[in-house]
C-alpha positions as CSV (number, residue, x, y, z in Angstrom):
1,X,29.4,-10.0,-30.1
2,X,27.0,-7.2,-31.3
3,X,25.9,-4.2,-29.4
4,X,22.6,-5.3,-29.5
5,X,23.3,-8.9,-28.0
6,X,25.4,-6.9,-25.0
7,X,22.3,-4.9,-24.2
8,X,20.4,-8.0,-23.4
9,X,22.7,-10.2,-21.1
10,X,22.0,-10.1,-17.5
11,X,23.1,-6.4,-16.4
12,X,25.5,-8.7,-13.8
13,X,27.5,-10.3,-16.4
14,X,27.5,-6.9,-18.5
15,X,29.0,-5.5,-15.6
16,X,30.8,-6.9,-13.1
17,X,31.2,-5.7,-9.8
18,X,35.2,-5.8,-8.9
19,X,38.5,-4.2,-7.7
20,X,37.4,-0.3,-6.9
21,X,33.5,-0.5,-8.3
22,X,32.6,-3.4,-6.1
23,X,31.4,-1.2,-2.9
24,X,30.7,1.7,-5.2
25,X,27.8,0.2,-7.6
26,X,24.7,-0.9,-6.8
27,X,21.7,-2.9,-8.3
28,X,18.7,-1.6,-7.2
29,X,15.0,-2.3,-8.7
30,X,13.4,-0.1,-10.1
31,X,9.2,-0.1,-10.1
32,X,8.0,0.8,-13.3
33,X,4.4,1.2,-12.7
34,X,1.8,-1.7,-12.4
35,X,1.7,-2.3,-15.8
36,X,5.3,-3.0,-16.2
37,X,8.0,-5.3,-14.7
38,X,10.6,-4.1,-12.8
39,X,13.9,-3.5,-14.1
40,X,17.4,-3.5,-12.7
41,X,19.6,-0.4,-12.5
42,X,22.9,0.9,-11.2
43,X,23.1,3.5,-8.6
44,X,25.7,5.0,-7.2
45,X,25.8,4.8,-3.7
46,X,28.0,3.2,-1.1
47,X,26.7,4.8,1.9
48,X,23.5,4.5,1.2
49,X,23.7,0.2,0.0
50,X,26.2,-0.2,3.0
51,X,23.3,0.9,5.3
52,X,20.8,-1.6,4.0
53,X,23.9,-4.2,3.5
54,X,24.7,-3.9,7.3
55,X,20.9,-4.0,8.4
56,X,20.5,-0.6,9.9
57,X,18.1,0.8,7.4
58,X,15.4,-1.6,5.9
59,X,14.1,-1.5,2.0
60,X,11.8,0.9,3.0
61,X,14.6,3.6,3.7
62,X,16.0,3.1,0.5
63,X,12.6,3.4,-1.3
64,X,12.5,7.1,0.1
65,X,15.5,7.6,-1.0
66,X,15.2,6.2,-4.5
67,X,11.9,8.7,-4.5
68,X,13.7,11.4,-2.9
69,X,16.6,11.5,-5.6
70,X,13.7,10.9,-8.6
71,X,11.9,14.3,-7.0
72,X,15.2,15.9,-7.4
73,X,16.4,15.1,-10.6
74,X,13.3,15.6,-12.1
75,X,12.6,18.8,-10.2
76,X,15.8,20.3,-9.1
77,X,17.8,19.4,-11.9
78,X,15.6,19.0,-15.1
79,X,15.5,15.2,-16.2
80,X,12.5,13.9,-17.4
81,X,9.9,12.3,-15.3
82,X,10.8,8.3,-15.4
83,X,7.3,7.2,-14.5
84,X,5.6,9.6,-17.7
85,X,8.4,8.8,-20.4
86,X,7.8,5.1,-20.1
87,X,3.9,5.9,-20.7
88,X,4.1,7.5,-23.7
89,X,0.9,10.1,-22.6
90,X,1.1,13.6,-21.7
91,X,2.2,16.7,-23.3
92,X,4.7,19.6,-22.3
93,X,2.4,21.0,-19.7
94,X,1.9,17.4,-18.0
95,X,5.6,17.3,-17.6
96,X,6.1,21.0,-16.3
97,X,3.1,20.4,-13.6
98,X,5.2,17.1,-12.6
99,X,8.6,19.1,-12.3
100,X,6.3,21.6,-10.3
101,X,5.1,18.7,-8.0
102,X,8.5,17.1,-7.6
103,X,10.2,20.7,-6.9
104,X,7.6,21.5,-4.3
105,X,8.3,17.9,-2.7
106,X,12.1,18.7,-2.5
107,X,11.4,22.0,-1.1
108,X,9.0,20.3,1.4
109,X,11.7,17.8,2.6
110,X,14.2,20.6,2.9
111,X,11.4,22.7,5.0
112,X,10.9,19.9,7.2
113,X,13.6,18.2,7.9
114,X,16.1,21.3,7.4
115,X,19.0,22.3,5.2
116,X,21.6,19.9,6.5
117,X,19.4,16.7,6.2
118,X,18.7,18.0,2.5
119,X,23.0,18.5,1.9
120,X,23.1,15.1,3.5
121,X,20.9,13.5,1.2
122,X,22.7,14.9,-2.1
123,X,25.9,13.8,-0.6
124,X,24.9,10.4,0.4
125,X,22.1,9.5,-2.4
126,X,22.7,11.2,-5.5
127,X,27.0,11.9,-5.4
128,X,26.7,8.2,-3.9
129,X,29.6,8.8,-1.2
130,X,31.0,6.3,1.7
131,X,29.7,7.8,5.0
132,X,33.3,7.8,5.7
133,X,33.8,10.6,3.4
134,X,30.8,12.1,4.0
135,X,32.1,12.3,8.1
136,X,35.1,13.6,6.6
137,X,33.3,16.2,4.4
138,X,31.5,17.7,7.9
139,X,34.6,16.9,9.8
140,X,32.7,14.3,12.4
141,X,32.9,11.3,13.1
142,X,31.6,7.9,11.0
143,X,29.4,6.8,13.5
144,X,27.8,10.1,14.1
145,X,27.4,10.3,10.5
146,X,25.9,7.1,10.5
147,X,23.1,7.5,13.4
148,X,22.5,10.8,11.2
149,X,21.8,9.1,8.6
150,X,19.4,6.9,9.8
151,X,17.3,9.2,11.4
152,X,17.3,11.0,8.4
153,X,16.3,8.1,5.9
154,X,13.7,7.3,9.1
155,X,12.3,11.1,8.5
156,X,12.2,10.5,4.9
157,X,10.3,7.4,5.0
158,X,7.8,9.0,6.9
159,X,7.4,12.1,5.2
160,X,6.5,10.3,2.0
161,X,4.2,7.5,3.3
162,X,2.4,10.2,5.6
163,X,-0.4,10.6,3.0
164,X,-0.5,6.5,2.7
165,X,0.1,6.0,7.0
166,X,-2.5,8.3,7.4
167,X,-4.7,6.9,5.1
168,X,-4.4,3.6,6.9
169,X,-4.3,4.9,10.3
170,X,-7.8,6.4,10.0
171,X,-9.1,3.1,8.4
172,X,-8.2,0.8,11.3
């Protein structure tokens, strides 16, 4: 089979979820812009998927997430902006004013919701660990971790629909 014929079967079959991966992979949609479809990717992130898995946190929660980590490696840690590569428009000093933008929002979550939420959310979004070893990391307990987490992904979910919420609030 060709490279080019693996590229295009189902990202399922490509690659299955099994043995050690299984709780450690993801599928997660990923919105491209209204002009595109969306597409499926991989993430990392047991704690996170286990979460919506279970039914303590709701798609929205993981949509702030998903933002949250784009904000950061696009800001934080230099990757290009997924939503302007795809588009094709823009020059260098497009991209820098989105870094900007997605460096002040990171900086803006880690204001408001504190440092340890912010270390929280690398652990559990981006390095994609089990709450279990997150609880170990702080040397708590899981289910401490895990009401922490949910208020967190709660705080998150409002912080970036406040613009939105408001929006709608004022309209009704």
């Amino acid at each position: 089979m060709t490279t080019a014929a693996e590229a295009t079967r189902p990202i399922e079959e490509a690659v299955p979820m099994q043995g050690a991966w299984k709780n450690r992979i993801a599928l997660a949609e990923l919105d491209q812009g209204k002009d595109r479809p969306p597409t499926n990717v991989l993430r990392r992130g047991a704690g996170l998927y286990g979460l919506l898995r279970s039914g303590t946190i709701t798609q929205r929660h993981v949509d702030a997430a998903q933002r949250w980590a784009r904000d950061f490696e696009t800001g934080i840690m230099g990757a290009s902006d997924p939503e302007r590569r795809g588009s094709g428009g823009g020059d260098i000093h497009d991209m820098l004013i989105a870094r900007s933008a997605a460096v002040e929002r990171c900086e803006s979550v880690r204001r408001t919701l504190g440092r340890y939420a912010s270390d929280l959310l690398v652990l559990l979004v981006l390095d994609g660990l089990s709450l279990e070893k997150i609880a170990k990391h702080y040397g708590k307990n899981r289910q401490g971790v895990t009401g922490a987490a949910e208020l967190l992904l709660e705080q998150l979910a409002e912080y970036y629909c406040k613009p939105r919420c408001t929006n709608k609030r004022n309209e009704s």
